[in-house]
C-alpha positions, 0 to 999 in steps of 0.5 A, a space after each residue: 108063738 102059737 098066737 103068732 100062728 093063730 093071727 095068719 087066719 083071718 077070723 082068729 086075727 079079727 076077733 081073738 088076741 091073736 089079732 093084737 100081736 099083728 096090731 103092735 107092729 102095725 103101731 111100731 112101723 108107723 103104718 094105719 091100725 083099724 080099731 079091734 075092739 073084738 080083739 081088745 076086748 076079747 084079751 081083757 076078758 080072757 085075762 080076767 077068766 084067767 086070774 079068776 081062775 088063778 084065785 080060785 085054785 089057789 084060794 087054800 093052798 100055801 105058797 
């Protein structure tokens, strides 16, 4: 929801993974998609500090 909210301001939807949400149904409704190359690469990032992240925190704990 909040990166639905996010994607309405203009550099947040260009350069952050809000962009990728508009960009799916862009893609759905058969309309033309600019390439994001900020906002791919931005997520990938973001995804990779974040299972990072994961690992280390749970590094020695049980499950």
């Amino acid at each position: 929801m909040l990166l639905s909210i996010g994607a309405n301001w203009n550099p947040l939807n260009s350069y952050s993974p809000a962009g990728i949400t508009g960009q799916a149904t862009s893609i759905a409704s058969g309309a033309e998609v600019p390439t994001s190359f900020w906002a791919i690469t931005t997520s990938l990032v973001l995804s990779l500090a974040l299972v990072c992240l994961a690992v280390m925190l749970f590094r020695r704990k049980e499950l």
